[in-house]
Backbone as a ProteinNet text record, in pm:
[ID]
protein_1_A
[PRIMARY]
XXXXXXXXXXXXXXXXXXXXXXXXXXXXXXXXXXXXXXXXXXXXXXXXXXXXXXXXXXXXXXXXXXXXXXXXXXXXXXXXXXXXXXXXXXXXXXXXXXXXXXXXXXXXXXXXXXXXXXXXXXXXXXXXXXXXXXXXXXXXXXXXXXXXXXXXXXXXXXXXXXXXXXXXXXXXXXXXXXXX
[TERTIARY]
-3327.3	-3358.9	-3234	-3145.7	-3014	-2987.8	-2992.3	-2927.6	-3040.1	-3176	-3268.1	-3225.6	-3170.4	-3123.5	-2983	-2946.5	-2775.8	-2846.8	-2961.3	-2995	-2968.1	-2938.4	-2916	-3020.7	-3023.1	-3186.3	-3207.6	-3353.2	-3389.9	-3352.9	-3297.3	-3255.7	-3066.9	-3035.4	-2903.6	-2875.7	-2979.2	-3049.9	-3072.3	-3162.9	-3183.6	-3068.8	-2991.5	-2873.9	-2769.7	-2762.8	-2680.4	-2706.6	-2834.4	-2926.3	-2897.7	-2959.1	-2943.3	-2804.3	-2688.3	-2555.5	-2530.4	-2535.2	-2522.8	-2560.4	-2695	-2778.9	-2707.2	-2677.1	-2556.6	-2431	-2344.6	-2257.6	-2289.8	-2376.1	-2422.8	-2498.3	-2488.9	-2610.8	-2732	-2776.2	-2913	-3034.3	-3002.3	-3069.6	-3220.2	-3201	-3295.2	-3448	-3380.7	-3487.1	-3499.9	-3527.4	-3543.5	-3650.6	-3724.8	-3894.3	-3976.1	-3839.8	-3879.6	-3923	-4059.2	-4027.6	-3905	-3864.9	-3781.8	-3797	-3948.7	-4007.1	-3955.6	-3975	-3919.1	-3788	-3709.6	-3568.9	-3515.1	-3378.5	-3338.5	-3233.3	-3182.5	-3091.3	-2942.1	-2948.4	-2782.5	-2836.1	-2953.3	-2989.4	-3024.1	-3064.4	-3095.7	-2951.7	-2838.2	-2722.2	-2694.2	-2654.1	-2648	-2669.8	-2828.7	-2926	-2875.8	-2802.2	-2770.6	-2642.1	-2529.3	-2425.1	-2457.4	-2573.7	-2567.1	-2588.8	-2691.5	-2744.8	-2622.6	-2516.9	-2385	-2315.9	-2282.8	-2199.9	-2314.4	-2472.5	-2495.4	-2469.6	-2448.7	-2397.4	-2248	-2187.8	-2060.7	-1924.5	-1890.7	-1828.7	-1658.6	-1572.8	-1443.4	-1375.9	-1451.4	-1368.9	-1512.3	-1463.1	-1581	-1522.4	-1547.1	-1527.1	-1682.9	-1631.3	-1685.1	-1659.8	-1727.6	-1688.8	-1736.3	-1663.6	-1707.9	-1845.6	-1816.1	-1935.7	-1970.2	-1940.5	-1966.1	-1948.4	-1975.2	-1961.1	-2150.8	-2123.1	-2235.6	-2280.7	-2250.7	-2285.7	-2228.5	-2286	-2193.3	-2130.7	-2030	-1930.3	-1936.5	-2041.8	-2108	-2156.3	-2209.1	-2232.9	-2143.1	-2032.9	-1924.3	-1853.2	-1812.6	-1766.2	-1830.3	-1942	-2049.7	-2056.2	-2023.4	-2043.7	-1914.4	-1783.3	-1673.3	-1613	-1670.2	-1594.2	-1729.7	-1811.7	-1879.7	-1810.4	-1741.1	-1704.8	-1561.9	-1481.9	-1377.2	-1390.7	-1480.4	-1551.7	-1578.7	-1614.4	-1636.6	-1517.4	-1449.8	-1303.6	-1228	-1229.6	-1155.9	-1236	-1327.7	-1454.6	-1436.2	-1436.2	-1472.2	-1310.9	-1231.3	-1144.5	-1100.2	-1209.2	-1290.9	-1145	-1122.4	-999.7	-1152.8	-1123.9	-1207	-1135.1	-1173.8	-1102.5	-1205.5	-1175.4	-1203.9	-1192.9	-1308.9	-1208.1	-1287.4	-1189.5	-1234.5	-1107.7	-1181	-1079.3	-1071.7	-1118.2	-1098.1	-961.4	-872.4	-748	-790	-838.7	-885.2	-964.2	-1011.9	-1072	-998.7	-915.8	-802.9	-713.2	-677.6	-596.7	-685	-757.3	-818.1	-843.8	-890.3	-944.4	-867.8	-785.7	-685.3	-570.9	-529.5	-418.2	-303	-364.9	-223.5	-368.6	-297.1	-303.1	-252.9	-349.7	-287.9	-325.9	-264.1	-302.9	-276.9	-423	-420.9	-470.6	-410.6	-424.6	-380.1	-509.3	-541.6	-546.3	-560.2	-537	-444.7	-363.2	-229.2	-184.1	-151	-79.7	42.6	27.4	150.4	142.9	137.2	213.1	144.1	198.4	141.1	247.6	149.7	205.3	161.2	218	133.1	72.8	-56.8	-66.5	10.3	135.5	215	322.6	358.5	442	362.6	254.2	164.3	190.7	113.9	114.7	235	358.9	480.8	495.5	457.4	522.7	414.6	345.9	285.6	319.1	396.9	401.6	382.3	404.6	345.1	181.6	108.2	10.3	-56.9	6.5	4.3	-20.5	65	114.9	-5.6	-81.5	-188.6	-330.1	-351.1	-440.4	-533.4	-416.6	-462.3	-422.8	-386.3	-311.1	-316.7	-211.7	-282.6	-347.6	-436.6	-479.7	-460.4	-577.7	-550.2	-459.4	-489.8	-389.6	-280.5	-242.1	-114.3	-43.8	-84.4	-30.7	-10.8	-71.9	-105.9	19.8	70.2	169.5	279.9	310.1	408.1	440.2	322.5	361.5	406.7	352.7	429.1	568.8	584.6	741.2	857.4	794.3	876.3	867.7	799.2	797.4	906.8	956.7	1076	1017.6	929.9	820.4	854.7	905.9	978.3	867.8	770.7	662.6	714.1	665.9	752.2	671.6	700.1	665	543.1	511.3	396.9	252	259.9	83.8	0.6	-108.6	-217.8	-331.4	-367.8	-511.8	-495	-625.1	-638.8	-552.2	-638.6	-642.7	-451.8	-395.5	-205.1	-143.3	-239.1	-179.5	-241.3	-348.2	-360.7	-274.3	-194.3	-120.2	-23.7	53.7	150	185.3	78.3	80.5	111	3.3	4	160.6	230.3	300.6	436.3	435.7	532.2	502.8	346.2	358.7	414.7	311.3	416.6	536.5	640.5	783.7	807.2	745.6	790.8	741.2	664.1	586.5	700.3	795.4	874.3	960.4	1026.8	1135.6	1155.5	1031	1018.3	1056.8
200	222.1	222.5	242.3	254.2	155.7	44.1	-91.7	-162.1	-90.2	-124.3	-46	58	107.4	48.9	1.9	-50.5	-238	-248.3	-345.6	-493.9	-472.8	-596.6	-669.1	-839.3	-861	-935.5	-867.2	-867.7	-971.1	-1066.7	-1172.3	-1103.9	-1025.4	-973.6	-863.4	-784	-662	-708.2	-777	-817.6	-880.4	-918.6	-996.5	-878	-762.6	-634.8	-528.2	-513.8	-394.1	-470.1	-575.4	-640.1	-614.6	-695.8	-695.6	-532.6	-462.4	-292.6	-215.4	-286.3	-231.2	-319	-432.2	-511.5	-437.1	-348.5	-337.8	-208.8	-112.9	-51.5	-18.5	-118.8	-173.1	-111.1	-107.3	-79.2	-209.7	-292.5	-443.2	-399.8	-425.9	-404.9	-324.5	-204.5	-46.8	-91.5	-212.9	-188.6	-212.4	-193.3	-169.1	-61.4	17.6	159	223.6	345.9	446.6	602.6	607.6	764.4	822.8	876.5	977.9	913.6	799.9	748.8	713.2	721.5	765.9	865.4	828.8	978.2	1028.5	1137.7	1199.4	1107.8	1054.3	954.3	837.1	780.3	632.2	701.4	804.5	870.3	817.9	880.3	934.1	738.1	678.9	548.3	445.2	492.1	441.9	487.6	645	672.5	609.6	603.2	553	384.2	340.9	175.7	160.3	273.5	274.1	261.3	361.3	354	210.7	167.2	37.5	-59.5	-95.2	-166.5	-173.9	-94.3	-78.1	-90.3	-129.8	-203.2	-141.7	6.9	73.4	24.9	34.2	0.5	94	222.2	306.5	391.6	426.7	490	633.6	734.9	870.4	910.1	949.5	1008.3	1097	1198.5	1344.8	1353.6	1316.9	1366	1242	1137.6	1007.8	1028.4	1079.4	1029.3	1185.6	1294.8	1394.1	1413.6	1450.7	1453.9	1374	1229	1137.9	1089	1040.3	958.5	911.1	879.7	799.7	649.2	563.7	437.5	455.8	612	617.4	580	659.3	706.7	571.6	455.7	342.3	260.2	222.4	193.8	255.9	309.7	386.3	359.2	411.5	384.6	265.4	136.3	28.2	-59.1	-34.7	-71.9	-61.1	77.2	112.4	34.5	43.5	-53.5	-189.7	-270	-382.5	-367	-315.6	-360.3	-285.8	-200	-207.6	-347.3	-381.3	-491.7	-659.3	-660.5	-749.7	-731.4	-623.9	-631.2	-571.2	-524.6	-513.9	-345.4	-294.3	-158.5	-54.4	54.8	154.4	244	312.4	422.2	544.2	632.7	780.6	859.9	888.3	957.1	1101.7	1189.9	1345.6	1338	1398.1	1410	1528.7	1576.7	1657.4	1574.3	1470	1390.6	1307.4	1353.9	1305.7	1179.2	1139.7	996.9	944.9	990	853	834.5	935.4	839.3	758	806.9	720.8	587.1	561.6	437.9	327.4	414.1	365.4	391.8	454.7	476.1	397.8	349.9	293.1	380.9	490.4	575.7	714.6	855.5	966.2	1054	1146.2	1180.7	1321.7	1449.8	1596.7	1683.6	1745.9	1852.8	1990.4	2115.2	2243.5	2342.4	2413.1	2488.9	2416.8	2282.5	2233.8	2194	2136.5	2120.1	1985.6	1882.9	1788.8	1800	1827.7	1901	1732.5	1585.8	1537.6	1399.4	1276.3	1167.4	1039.4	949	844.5	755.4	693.8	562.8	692.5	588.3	709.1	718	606.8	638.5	745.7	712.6	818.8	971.1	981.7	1139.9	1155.9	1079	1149.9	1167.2	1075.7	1100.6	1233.4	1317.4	1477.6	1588.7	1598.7	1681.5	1807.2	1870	1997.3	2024	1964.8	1958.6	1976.8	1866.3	1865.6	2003.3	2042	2167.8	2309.1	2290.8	2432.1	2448	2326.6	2326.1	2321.6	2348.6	2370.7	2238.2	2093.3	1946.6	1913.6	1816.9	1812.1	1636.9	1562.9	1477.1	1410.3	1310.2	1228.8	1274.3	1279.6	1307.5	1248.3	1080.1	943.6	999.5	1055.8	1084.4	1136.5	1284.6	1423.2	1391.4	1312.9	1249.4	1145.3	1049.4	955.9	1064.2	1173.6	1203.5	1276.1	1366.6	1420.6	1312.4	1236	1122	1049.9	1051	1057.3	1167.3	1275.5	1404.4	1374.8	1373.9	1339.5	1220.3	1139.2	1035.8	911.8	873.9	763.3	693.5	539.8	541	470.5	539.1	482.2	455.5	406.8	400.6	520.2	548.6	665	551.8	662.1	621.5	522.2	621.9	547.2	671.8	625.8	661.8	633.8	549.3	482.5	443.4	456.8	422.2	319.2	175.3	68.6	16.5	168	135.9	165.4	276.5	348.3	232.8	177.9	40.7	-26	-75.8	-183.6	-174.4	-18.5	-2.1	37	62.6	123.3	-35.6	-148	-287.2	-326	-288.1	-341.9	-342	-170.6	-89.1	-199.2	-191.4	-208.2	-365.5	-399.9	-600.8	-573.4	-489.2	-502.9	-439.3	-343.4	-300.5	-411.4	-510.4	-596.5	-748.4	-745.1	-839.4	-795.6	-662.2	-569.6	-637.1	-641.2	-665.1	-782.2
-5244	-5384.4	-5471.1	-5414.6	-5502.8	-5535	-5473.3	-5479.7	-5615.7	-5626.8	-5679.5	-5835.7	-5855.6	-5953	-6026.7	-5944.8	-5961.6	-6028.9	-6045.5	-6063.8	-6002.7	-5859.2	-5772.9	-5695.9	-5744.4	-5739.3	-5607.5	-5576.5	-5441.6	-5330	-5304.9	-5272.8	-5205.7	-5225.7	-5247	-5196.9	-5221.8	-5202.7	-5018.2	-4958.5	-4860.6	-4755.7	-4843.8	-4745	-4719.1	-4770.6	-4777.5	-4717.8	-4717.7	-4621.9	-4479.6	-4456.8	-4299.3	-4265.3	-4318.7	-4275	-4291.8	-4364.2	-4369.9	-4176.8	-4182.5	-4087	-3909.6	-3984.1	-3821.3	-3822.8	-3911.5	-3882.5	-3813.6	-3847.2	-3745.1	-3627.8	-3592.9	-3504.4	-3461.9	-3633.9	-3631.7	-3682.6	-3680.9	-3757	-3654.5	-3516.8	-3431.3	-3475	-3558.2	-3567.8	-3738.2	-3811	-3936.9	-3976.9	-3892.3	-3930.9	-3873	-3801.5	-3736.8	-3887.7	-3865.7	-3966.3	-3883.6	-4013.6	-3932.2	-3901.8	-3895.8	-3730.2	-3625.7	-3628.5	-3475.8	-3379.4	-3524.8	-3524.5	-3444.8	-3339.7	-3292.5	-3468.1	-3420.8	-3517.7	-3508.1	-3406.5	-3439.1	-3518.9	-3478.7	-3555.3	-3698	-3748.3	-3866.9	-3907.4	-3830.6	-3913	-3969.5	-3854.4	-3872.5	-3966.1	-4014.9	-4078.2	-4261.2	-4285	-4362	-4405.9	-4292.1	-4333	-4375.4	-4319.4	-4331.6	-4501.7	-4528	-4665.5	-4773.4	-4741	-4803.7	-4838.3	-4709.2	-4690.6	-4753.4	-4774.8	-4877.9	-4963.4	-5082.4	-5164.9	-5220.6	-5156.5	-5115.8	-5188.6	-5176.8	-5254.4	-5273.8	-5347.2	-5289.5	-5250.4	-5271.5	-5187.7	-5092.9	-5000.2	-4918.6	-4855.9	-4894.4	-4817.6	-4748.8	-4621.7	-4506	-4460.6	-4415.7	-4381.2	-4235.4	-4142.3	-4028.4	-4014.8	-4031.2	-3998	-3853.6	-3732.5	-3630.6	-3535.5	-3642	-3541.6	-3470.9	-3368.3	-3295.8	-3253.7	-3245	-3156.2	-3018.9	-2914.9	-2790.6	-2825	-2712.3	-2747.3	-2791.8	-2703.2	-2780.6	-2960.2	-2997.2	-3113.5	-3197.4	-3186	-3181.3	-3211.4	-3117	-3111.7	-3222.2	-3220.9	-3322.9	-3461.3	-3477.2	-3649.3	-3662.9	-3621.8	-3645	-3632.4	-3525.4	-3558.9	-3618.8	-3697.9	-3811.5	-3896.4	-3964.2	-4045.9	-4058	-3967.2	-3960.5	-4015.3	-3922.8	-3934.2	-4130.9	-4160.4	-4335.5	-4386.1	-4366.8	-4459.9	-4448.5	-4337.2	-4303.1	-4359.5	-4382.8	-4433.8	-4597.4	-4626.9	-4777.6	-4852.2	-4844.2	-4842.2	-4934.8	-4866.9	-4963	-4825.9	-4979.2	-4891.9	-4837.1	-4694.7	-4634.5	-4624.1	-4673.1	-4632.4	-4518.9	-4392.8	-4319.8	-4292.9	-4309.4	-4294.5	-4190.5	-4068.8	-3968.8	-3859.4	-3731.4	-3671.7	-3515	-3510.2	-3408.1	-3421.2	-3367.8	-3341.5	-3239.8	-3116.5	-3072.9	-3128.9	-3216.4	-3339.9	-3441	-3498.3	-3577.5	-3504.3	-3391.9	-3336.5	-3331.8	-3304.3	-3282.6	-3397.6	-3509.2	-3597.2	-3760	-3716	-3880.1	-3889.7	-3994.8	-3951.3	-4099.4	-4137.4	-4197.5	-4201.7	-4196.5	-4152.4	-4296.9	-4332	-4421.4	-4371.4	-4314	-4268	-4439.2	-4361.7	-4464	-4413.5	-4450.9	-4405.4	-4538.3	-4545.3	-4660	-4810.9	-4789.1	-4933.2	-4960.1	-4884.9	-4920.4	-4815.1	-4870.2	-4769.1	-4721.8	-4567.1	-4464.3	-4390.7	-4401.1	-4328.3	-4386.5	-4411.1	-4417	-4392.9	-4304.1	-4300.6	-4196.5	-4143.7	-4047.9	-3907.1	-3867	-3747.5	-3601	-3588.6	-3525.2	-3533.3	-3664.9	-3723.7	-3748.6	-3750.2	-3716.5	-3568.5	-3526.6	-3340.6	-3277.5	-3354.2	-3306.8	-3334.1	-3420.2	-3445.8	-3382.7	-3251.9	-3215.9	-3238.7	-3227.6	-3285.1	-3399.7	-3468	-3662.5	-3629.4	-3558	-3547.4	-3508.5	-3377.3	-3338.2	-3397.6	-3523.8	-3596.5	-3718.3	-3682.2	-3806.2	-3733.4	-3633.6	-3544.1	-3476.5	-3487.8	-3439.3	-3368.6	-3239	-3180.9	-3137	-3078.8	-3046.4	-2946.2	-2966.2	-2876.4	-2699	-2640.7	-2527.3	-2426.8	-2438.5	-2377.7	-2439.3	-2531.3	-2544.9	-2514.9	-2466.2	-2409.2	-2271.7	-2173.3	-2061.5	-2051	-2138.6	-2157.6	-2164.7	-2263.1	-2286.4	-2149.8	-2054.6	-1919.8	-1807.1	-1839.9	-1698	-1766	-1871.9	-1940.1	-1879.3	-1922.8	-1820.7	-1714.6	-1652.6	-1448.6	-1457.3	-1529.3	-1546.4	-1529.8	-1531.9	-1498.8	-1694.4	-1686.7	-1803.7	-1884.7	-1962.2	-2018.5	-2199.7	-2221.6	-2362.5	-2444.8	-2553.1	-2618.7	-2772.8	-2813.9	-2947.5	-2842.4	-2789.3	-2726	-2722.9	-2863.3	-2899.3	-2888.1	-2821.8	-2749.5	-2612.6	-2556.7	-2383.4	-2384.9	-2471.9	-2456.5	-2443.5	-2549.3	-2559.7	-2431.5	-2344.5	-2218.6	-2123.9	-2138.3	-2005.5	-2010.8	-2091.7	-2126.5	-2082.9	-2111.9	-2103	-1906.3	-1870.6	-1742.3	-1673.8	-1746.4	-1676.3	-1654.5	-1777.8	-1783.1	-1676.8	-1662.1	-1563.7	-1395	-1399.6	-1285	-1218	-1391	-1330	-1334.3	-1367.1	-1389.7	-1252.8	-1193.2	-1068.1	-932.6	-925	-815.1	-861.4	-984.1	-1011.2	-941.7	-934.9	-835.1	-728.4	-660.5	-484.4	-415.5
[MASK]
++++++++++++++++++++++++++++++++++++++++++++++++++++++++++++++++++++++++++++++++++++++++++++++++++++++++++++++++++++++++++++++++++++++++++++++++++++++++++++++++++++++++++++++++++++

């Protein structure tokens, strides 16, 4: 109905709800009624409603708390998927430190109202104790990277996603099977 108030005519309206409803991969359920809905495809279904409407800026509060991790993957790299598509800024408030890592690409911390740290999210997770002192911490792959760093195992530092710690592990090991 919004899109119907914003006066965008039906033809437009239709090509925006669908692509809204693919980036969350809900296209499938769009002739479900919402009794039949679980509470994540609800949530889904709400955020898709948003992204029709094609904002240039989009704030989200916690888009993806309470869902699986496929939810989870899905709402958030939807949401990715159209910042990057439409060229709309997204502000995320969220306390999931492995979903910013994944999905932010600058970090702005805030505690009591007040911005205590901003800047790329390498340059955040690089300062864990900052993170720390404000009750965040980071990324699990990270804390995990930085302990096999101490054990002297020479992993490089700023890895904030699995996908940075597979890589980086691949990498050790082709350099050690080149050794032999």
């Amino acid at each position: 109905f919004a899109l119907e108030n914003m006066g965008v005519e039906p033809g437009e309206i239709r090509r925006r709800v669908d692509q809204a409803l693919e980036q969350v991969e809900m296209y499938d359920f769009r002739m479900h009624a919402p009794h039949q809905l679980s509470g994540g495809q609800k949530q889904r279904i709400a955020i898709a409603g948003v992204l029709a409407m094609e904002p240039e800026v989009l704030v989200l509060d916690e888009p993806a708390a309470g869902l699986d991790p496929r939810g989870r993957e899905e709402i958030l790299g939807g949401i990715r998927s159209y910042q990057r598509m439409r060229g709309s800024s997204v502000v995320i408030v969220s306390h999931s430190m492995e979903d910013m890592a994944r999905y932010s690409d600058e970090i702005i911390v805030m505690d009591h109202a007040k911005v205590k740290m901003q800047g790329t999210t390498a340059e955040i997770f690089a300062r864990a104790d900052e993170l720390k002192s404000v009750g965040l911490s980071v990324p699990q792959i990270t804390e995990l990277m930085n302990r096999i760093r101490e054990r002297g195992i020479p992993v490089r530092g700023g890895i904030y996603t699995v996908e940075d710690a597979r890589d980086e592990l691949l990498r050790l090991i082709s350099e050690r099977r080149g050794r032999k």
